[in-house]
C-alpha positions as a Markdown table, in Angstrom:
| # | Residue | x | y | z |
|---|---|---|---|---|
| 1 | Unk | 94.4 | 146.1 | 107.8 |
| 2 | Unk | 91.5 | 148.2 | 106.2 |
| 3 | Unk | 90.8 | 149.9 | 103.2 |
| 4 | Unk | 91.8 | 152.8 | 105.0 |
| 5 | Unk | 95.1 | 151.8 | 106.7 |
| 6 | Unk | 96.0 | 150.8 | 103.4 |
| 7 | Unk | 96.2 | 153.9 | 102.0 |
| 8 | Unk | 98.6 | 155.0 | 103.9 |
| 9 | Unk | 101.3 | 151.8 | 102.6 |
| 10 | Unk | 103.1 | 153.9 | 100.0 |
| 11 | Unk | 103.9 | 156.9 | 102.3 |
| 12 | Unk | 102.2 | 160.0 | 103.4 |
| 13 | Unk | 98.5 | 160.2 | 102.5 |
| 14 | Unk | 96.8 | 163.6 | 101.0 |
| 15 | Unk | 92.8 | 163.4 | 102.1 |
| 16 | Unk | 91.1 | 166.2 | 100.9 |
| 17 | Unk | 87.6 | 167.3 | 101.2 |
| 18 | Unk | 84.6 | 168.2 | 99.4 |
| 19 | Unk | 80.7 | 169.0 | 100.5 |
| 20 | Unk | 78.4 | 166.8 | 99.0 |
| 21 | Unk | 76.1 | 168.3 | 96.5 |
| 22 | Unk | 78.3 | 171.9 | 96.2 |
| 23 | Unk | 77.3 | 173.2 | 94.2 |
| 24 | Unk | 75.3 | 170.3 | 92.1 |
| 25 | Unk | 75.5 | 166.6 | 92.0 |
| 26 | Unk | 77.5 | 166.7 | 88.9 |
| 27 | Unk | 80.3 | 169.3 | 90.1 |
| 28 | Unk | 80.6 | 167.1 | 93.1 |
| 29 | Unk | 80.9 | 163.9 | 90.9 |
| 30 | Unk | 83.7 | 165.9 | 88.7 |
| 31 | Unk | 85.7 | 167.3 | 91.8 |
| 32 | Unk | 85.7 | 163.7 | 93.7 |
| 33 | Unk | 87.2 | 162.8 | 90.2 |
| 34 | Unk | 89.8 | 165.2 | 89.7 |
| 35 | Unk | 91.0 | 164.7 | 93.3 |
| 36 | Unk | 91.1 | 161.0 | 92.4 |
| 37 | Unk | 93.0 | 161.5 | 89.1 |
| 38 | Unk | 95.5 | 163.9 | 91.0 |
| 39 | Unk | 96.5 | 161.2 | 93.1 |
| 40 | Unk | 94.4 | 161.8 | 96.3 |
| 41 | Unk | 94.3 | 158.7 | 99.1 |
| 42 | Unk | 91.2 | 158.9 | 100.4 |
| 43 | Unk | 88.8 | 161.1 | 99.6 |
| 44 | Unk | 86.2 | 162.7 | 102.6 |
| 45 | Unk | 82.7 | 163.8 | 101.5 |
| 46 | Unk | 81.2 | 165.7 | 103.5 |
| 47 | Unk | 76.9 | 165.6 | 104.2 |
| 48 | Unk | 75.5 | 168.4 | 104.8 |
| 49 | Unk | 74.2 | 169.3 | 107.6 |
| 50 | Unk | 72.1 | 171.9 | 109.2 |
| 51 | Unk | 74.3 | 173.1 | 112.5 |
| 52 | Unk | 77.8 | 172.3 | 111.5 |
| 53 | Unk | 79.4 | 172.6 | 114.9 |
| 54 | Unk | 83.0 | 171.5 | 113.8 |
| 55 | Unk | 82.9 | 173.4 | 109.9 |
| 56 | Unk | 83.7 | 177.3 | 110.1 |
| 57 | Unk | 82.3 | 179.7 | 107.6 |
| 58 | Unk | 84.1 | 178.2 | 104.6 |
| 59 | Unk | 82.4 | 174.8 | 104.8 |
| 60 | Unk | 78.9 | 175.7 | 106.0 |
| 61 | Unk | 78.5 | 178.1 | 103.0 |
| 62 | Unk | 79.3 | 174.9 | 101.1 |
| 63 | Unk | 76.5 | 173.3 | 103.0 |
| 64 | Unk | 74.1 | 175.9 | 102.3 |
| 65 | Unk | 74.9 | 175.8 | 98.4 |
| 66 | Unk | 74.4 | 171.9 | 98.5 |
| 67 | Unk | 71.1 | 172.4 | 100.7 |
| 68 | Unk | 70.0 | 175.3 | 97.6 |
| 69 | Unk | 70.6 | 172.4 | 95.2 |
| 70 | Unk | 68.3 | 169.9 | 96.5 |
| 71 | Unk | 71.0 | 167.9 | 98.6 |
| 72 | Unk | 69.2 | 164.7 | 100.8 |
| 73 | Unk | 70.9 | 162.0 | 102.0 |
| 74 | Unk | 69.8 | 159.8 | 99.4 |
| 75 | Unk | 71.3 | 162.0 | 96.5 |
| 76 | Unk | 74.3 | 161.8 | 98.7 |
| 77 | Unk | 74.1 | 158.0 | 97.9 |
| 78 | Unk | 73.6 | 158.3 | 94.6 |
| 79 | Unk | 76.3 | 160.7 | 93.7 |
| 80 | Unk | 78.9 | 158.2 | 95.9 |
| 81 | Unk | 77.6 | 156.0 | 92.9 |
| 82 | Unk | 78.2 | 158.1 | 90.1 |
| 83 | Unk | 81.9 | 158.7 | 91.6 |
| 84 | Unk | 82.1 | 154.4 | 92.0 |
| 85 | Unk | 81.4 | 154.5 | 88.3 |
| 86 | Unk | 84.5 | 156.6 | 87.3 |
| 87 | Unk | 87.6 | 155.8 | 90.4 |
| 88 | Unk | 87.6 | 153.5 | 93.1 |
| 89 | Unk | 89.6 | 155.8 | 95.8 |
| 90 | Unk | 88.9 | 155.2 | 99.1 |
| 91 | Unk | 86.1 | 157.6 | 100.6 |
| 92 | Unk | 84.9 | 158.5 | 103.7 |
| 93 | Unk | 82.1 | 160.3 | 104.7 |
| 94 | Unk | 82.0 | 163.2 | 107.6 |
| 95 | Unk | 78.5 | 163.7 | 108.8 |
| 96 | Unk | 77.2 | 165.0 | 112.1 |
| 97 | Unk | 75.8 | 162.0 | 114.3 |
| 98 | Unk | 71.7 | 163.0 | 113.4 |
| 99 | Unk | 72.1 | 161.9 | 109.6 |
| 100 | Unk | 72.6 | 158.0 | 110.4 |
| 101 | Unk | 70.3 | 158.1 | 113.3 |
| 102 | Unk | 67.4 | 159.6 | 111.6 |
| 103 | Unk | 68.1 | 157.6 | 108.3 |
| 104 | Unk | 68.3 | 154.5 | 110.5 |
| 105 | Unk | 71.6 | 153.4 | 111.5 |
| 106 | Unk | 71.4 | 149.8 | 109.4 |
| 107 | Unk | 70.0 | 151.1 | 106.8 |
| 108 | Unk | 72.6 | 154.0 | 106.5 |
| 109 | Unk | 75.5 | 151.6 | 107.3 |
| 110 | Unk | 74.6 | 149.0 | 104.4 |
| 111 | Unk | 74.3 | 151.6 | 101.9 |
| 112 | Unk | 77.6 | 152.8 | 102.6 |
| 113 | Unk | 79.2 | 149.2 | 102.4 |
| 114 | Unk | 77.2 | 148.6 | 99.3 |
| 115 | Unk | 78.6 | 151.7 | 97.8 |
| 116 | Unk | 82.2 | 150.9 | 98.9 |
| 117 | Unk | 82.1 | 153.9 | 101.6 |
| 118 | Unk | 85.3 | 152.7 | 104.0 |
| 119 | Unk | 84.4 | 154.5 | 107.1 |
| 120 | Unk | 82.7 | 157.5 | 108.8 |
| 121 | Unk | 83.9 | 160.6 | 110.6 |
| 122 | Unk | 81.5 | 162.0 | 112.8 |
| 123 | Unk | 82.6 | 164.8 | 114.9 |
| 124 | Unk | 80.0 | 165.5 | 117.3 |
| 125 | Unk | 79.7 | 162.3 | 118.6 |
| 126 | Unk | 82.2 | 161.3 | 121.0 |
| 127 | Unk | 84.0 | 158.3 | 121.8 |
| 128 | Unk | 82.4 | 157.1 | 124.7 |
| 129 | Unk | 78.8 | 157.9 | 123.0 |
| 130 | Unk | 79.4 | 155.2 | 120.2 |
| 131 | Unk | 77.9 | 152.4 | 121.6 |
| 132 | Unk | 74.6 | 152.9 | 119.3 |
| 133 | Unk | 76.3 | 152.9 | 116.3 |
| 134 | Unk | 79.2 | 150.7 | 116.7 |
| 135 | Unk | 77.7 | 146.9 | 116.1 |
| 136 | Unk | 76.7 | 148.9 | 113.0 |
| 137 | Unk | 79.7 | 150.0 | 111.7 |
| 138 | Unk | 81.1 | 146.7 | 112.6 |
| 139 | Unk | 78.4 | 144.8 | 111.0 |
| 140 | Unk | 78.9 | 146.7 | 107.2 |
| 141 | Unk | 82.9 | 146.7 | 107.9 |
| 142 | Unk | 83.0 | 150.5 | 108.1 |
| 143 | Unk | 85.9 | 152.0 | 110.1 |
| 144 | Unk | 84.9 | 154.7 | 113.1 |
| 145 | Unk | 87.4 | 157.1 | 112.6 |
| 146 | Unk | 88.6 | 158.5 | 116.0 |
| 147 | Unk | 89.4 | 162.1 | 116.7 |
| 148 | Unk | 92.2 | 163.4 | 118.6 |
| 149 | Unk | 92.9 | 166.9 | 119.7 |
| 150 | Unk | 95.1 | 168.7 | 122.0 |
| 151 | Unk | 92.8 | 168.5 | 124.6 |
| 152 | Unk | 92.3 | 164.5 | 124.0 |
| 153 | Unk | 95.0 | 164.0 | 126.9 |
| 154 | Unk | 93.3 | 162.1 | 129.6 |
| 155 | Unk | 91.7 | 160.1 | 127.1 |
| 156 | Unk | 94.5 | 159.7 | 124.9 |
| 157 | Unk | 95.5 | 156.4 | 125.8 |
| 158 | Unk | 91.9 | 154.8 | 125.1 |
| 159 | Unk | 91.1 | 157.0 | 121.9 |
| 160 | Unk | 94.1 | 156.2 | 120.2 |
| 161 | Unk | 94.1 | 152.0 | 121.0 |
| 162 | Unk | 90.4 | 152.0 | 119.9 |
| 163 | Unk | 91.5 | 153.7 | 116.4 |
| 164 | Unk | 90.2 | 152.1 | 113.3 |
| 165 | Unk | 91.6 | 152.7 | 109.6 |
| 166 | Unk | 92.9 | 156.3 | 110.4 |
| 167 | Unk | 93.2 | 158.5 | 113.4 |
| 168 | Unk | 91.8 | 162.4 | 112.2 |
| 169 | Unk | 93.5 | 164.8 | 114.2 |
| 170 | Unk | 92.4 | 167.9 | 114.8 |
| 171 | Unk | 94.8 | 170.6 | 114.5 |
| 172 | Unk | 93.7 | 173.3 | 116.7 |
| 173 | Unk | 90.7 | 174.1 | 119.2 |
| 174 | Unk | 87.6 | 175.7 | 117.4 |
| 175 | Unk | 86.1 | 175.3 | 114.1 |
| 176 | Unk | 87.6 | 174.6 | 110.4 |
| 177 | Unk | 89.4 | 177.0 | 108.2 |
| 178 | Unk | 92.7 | 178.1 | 106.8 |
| 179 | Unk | 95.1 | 179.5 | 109.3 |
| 180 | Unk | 98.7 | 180.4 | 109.0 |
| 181 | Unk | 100.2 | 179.1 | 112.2 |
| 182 | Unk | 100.3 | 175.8 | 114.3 |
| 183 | Unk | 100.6 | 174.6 | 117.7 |
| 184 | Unk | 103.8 | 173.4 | 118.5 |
| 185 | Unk | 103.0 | 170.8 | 120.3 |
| 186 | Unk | 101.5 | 168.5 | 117.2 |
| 187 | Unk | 104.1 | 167.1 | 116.7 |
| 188 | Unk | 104.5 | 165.5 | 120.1 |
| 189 | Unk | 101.3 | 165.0 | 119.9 |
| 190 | Unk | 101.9 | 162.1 | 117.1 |
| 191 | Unk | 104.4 | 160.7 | 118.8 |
| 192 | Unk | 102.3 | 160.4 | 121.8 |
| 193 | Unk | 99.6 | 158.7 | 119.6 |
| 194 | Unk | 102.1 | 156.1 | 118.0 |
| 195 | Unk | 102.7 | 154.9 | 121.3 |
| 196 | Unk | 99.8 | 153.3 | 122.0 |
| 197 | Unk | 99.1 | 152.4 | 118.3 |
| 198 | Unk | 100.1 | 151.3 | 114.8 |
| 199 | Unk | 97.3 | 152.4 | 113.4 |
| 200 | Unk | 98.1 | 156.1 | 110.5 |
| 201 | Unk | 97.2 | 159.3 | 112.1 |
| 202 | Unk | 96.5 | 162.2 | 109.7 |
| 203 | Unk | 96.0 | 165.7 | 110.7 |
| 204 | Unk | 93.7 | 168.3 | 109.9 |
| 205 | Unk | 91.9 | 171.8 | 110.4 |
| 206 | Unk | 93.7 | 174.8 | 108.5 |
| 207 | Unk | 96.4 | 173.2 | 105.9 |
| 208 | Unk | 95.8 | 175.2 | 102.9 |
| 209 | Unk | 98.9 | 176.0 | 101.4 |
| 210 | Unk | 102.5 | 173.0 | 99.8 |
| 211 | Unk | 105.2 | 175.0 | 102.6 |
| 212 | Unk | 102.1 | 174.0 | 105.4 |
| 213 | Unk | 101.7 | 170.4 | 104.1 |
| 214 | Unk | 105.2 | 169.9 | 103.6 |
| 215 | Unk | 106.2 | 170.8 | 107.5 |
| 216 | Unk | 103.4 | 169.2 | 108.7 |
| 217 | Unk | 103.9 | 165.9 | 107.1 |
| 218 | Unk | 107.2 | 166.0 | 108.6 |
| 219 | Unk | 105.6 | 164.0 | 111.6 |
| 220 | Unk | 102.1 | 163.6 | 110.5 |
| 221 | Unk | 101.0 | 160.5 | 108.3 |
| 222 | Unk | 98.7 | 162.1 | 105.9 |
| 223 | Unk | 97.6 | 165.8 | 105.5 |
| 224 | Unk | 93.6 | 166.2 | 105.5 |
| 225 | Unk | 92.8 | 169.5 | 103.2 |
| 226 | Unk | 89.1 | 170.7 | 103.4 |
| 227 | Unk | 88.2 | 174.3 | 103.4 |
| 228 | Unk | 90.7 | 175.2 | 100.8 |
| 229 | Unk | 89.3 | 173.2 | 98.1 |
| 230 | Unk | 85.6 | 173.9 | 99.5 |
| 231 | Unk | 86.8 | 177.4 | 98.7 |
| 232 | Unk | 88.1 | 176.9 | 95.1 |
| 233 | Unk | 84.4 | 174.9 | 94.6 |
| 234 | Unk | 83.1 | 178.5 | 95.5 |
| 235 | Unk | 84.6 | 180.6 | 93.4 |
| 236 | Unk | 85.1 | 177.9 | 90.0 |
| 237 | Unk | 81.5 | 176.8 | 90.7 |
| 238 | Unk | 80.9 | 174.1 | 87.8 |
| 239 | Unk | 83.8 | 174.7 | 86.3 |
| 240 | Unk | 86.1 | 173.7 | 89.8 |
| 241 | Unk | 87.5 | 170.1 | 88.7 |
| 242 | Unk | 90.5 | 171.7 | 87.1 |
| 243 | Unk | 91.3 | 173.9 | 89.5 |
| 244 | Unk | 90.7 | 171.8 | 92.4 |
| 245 | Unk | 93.0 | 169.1 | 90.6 |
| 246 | Unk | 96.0 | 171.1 | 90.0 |
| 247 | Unk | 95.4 | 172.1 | 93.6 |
| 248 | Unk | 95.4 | 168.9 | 94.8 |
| 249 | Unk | 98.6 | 167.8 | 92.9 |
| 250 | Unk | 100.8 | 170.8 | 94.0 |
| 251 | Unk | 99.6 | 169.6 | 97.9 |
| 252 | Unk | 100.4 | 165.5 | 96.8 |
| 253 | Unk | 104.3 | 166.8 | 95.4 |
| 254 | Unk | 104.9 | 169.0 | 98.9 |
| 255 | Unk | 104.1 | 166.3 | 101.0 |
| 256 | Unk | 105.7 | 163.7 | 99.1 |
């Protein structure tokens, strides 16, 4: 079992998400906090990156306030060890598949092991174009986190048997942000997953309010929140941790 898997022992997992940086290195150390102290599972941090493909408008506004502030990757690093200082929740990072490569994929591997990062979620790179960074990953013990959609059928099969600590999937075609209605077939979707493996699957893309959460953890494993706490980091600014704490426990006591 990994770090990750782990986190799902107790029961359903919450795994929200913040942007790295938004909008300071402080505010992102207090937020990854106050997620922590509500009870998150794993927390995702997102780097920021120039052509978010995957993040809609909500997210890549966050980017561009990180990228204002001075972000790099290597203040990502150090703000990963201001949080390490204060909780020891699992984290993830989601970056686009340029910010290893460029940085050097040892290089950007052992930092993360060194700074207890569990595993990475890069969503432009797919599965069958991993073989680069793999005997990384595998060398620093960092999970690979797959992603499934609804459009992963063919490939189900040998997505969901290569899985590593959590399986991310993605709740809709298109680009992040809150929605108000999901496809009915998710939830056979899950089951489909858990027949090929033991390993959690969490899902993601749009879940922004308890009454979503709570129905979707119904058959999901964890509940992955980004754009709706990205948004509360917009509007609270430095003063978000609060907000995005009391946020995060209301989403923790629906799906629980």
């Amino acid at each position: 079992m990994s770090q990750l898997t782990d986190a799902f022992a107790t029961g359903k997992a919450f795994i929200p998400f913040i942007v790295a940086g938004d909008p300071d290195a402080a505010s992102t150390v207090a937020n990854a906090v106050a997620l922590a102290e509500a009870g998150a599972d794993i927390i995702e941090l997102g780097i920021p990156f120039s052509d978010p493909v995957a993040d809609g408008p909500v997210i890549q506004a966050g980017d561009l306030r990180a990228f204002n502030g001075g972000i790099t990757v290597d203040t990502v690093f150090a703000i990963v060890a201001a949080i390490r200082e204060k909780v020891q929740t699992p984290l993830v990072f989601l970056t686009y598949a340029n910010v290893p490569f460029k940085y050097g994929y040892d290089r950007f591997c052992a930092q993360c092991q060194a700074l207890g990062v569990a595993g990475l979620v890069i969503p432009d790179l797919p599965y069958e174009a991993q073989g680069e960074i793999r005997p990384f990953t595998r060398k620093y013990g960092l999970d690979l986190i797959t992603l499934i959609t609804l459009n992963s059928q063919d490939r189900l099969p040998a997505l969901a048997k290569a899985a590593e600590g959590f399986i991310y999937v993605v709740s809709t075609e298109g680009i992040t942000g809150a929605r108000d209605n999901f496809d009915q077939r998710l939830a056979t979707l899950f089951a489909q997953i858990r027949q090929y493996t033991t390993v959690p699957a969490a899902l993601g893309f749009g879940i922004h309010t308890p009454e979503q959460a709570q129905t979707l953890a119904r058959f999901a494993d964890g509940i992955i929140v980004g754009s709706a706490i990205v948004a509360l980091a917009a509007t609270h600014g430095t003063q978000a941790a609060p907000v995005i704490g009391a946020y995060a426990k209301e989403m923790i006591a629906a799906i629980r």
